[in-house]
N, C-alpha and C positions, 0 to 999 in steps of 0.2 A: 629628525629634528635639524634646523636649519644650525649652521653653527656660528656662534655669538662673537661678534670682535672685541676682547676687554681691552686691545692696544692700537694705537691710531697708526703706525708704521707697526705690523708685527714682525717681530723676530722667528725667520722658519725655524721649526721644529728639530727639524732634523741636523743641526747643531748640537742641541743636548744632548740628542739621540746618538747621534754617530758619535760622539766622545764615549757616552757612555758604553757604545759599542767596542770601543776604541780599548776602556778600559775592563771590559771583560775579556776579549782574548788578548791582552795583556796576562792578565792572572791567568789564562788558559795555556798560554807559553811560559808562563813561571811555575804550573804545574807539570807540564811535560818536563820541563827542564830538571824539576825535583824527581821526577820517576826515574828519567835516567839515567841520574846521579847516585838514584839509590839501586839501580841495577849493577852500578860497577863492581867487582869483584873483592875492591881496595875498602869497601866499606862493610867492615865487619860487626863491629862493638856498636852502635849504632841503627842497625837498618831495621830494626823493629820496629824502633820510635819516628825514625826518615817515613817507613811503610804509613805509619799511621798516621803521619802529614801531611804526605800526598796525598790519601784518600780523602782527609779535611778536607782538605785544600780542592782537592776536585769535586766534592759533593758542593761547597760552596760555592765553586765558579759556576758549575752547572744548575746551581739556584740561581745565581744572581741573572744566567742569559736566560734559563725560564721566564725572571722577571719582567727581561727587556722586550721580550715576546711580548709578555701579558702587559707593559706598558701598551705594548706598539698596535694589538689588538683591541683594545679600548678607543684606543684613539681612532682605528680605520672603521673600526664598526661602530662609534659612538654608542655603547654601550657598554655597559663594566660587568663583567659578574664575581658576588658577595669573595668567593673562596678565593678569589686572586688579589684580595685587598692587601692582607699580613705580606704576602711575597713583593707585592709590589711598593708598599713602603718601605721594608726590610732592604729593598735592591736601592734604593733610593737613598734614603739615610746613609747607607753603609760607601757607594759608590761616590756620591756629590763632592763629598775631599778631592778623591781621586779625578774625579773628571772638572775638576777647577785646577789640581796640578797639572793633569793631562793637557790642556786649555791652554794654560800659561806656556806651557814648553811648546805648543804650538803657536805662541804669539797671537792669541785669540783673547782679545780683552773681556775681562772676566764681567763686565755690565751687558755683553752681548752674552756671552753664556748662560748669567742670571734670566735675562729675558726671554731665554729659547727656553729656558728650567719652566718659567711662570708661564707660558705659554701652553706648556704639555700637563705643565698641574692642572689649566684651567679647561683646558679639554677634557680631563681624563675624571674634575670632578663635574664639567657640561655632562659626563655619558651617564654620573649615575643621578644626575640630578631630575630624571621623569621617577624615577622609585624614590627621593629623599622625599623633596615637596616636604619644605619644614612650613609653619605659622608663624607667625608674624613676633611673638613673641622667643621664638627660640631660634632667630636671624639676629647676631652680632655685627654691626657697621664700628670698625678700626678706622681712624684717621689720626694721621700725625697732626702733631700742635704746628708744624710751619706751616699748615691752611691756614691759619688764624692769620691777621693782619698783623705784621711785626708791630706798629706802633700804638693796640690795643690792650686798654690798660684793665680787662678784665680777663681773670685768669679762664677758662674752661678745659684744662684737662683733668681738675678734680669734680667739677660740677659744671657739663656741660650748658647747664638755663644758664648760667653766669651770661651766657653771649647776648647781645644786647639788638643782634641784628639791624646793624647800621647799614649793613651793607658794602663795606668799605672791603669785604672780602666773600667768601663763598658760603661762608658757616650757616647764616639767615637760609640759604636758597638747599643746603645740607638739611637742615632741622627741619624744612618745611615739607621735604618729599621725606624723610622720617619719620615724623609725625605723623604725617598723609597715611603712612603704612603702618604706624603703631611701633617701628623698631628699635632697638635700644641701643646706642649712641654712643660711644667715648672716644677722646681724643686724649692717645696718647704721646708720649714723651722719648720712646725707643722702646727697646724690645721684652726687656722688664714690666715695664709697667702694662705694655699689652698681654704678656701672659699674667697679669695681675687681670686686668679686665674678663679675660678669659674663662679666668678662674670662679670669678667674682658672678658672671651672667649663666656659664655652664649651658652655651647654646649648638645645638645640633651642625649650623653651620656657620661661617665668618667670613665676609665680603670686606677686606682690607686695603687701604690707599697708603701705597707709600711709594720711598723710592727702590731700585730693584734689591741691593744688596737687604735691606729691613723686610722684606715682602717675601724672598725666595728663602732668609732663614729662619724666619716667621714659622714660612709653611712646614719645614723641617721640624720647627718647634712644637708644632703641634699635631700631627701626625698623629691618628690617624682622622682629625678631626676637618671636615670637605672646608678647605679657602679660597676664593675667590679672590685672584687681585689684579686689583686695576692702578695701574702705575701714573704716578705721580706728573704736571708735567711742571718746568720749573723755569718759567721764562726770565729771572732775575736771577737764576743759580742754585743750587741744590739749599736744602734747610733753608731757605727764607722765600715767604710770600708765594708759594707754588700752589698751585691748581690742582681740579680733576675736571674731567667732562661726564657732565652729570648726564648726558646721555645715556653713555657708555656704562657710569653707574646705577642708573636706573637699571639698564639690561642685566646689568649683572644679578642685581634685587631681584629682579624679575623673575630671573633664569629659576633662583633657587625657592621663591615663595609658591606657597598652595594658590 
């Protein structure tokens, strides 16, 4: 399978990747370091419980680099397999704090971190997307309310039809390639209110527009549910009057329908 660009300058990969690398043997050195501390002689009253911490502590470090494998595998063979899903959002969820702290102490701004994150999520749900192939009805399209034209005096992030398709924004030329495909729509307001939508549609997969920090903990939030996202672009500034490239979203629609 040819691989699909959801970002117009993409952010490499291996950014996320090596942080996250970064911060597994991290825990990998603060697990030798517990072994031995609990080897010293001086710790008596203690070293049962020290014992049964490092062993924690090392079965999970050595889950979490299993993980980073079964990311990094996915991604090079563009294909995923079923048994490596629970490991690889488990390394994911658990890790993303640490490798946004990790990040920051390397003076690496956390909007290029976020984009290498949404980059490797959109790979890694490209590899299983030949075995999802959902219909048309159980594909969820997310859009923030700043697509709408700031000075549009009809509401639609409770009722999409509200929009009036003047044209004065993107939503007309949205609803049109929507409709085209029968998908179900909503335009939400922040992160609330999209797992309200979420909730509300109960669909197989979710192809979402936003900006990166609403997008990458989006994807967090919804685990272990396939998202697709195609970032935002914001030629007047972030939350007001921003774009997407319906190209780009078309491919993405594409990638994941029957």
């Amino acid at each position: 399978m040819a691989e699909t660009v959801f970002q117009k300058s993409k952010t490499p990969k291996r950014i996320f990747l090596g942080l996250l690398l970064a911060v597994s043997l991290l825990l990998l050195g603060a697990t030798f370091y517990l072994f031995i501390f609990v080897l010293d002689p001086r710790v008596i009253f203690t070293r049962g419980v020290l014992m049964g911490l490092t062993f924690f502590a090392l079965l999970f470090t050595l889950l979490f680099l299993c993980g980073l494998l079964a990311i990094v595998f996915t991604i090079m063979r563009k294909r995923t397999l079923p048994g490596l899903h629970w490991l690889i959002d488990k390394t994911l969820l658990f890790l993303y704090p640490f490798v946004l702290q990790t990040g920051r102490f390397l003076h690496i701004a956390r909007e290029k971190i976020e984009r290498s994150f949404i980059e490797v999520n959109n790979q890694m749900v490209m590899a299983g997307a030949p075995r999802l192939k959902v219909k048309a009805d159980e594909l969820l399209l997310l859009f923030p309310h700043c697509l709408q034209y700031d000075k549009c005096p009809y509401k639609i992030t409770r009722q999409v039809e509200n929009c009036r398709r003047c044209g004065n924004c993107q939503m007309a030329e949205i609803l049109r390639l929507s409709s085209d495909r029968g998908l179900h729509v909503e335009v939400v307001t922040g992160g609330t209110s999209a797992r309200q939508a979420v909730q509300k549609h109960r669909p197989r997969a979710v192809v979402a527009v936003a900006c990166e920090r609403d997008l990458s903990s989006g994807m967090l939030d919804t685990f272990p549910l396939p998202v697709i996202g195609v970032i935002n672009e914001r030629p007047q500034g972030p939350c007001f009057n921003t774009r997407v490239d319906l190209k780009v979203l078309g491919a993405a629609i594409d990638a994941l329908l029957q």
